[in-house]
N, C-alpha and C positions, 0 to 999 in steps of 0.2 A: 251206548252213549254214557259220556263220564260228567257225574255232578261233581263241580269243586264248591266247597261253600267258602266263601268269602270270610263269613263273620269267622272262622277257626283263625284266622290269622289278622284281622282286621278290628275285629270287636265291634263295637258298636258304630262307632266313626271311625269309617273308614278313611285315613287321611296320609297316610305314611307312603309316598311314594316309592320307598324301598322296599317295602312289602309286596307290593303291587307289582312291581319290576322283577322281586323274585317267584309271586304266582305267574307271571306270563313266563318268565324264563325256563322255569323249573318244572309247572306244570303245565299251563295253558300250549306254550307253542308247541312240545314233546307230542301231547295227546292230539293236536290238531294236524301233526306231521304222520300218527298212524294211523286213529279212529276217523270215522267220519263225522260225528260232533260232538258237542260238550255242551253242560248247563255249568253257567257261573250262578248258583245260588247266591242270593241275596239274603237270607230270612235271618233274622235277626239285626241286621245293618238299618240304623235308620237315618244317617246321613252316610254323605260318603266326599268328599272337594272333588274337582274338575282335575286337579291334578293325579290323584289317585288312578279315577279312570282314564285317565290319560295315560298315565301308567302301564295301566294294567292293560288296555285295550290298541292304545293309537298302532304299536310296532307290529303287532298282530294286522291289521288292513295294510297296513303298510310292503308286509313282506308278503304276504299272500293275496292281495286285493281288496276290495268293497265287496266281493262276493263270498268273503268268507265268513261272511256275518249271516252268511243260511245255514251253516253251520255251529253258530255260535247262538245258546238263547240264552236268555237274563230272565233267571224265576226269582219270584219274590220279593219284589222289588216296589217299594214304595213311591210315591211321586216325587219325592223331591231325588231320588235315585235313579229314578226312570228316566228321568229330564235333565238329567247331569249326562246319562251316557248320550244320549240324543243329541244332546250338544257336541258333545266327543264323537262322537257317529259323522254327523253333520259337516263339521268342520275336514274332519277327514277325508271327505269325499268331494271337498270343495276343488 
C-alpha cells in the first residue's frame, strides 16, 4: 500500500486544481494501475475546494469504476475535508 500525502504538494489549502490533476496523473492512476491500493493522506490539509477533489479524484471513478474507491482510503482528513470528497464521491456515482 502506497501513502501519497497531499499537503507535500498542496500545503495547507488545498485548492489548485493543477496540482491535483498532476497528483492523479502522475501518481495516483500509475500506482492504482499496478499496487492494489493507496492512502491519499490528508494531515496537515485543513481545507481543501470541491474543485481540487474533483481533480484529484472524479477521473479516477471515472476510468476505473465506483469500485475503485475500496482501494482508495483518505487518512487524516478533517471534516470539512471528509465532506468535500463525499460530495465528490456522491456526485460521481450519480
Amino acid at each position: 500500500m502506497k501513502i501519497i500525502k497531499i499537503f507535500k504538494k498542496s500545503g495547507v489549502f488545498a485548492e489548485d486544481k493543477d496540482i491535483a490533476r498532476e497528483l492523479r496523473l502522475k501518481k495516483i492512476t500509475p500506482l492504482l494501475k499496478k499496487e492494489g491500493s493507496i492512502v491519499l493522506d490528508f494531515d496537515g490539509v485543513e481545507s481543501a475546494t470541491q474543485s481540487f477533489i474533483h481533480a484529484l479524484i472524479s477521473n479516477i471513478i471515472r476510468e476505473f469504476g465506483p469500485e475503485i474507491l475500496d482501494r482508495i482510503s483518505f487518512k487524516n482528513c478533517n471534516d470539512t475535508v471528509r465532506q468535500i470528497i463525499k460530495t465528490v464521491v456522491d456526485y460521481m456515482q450519480i
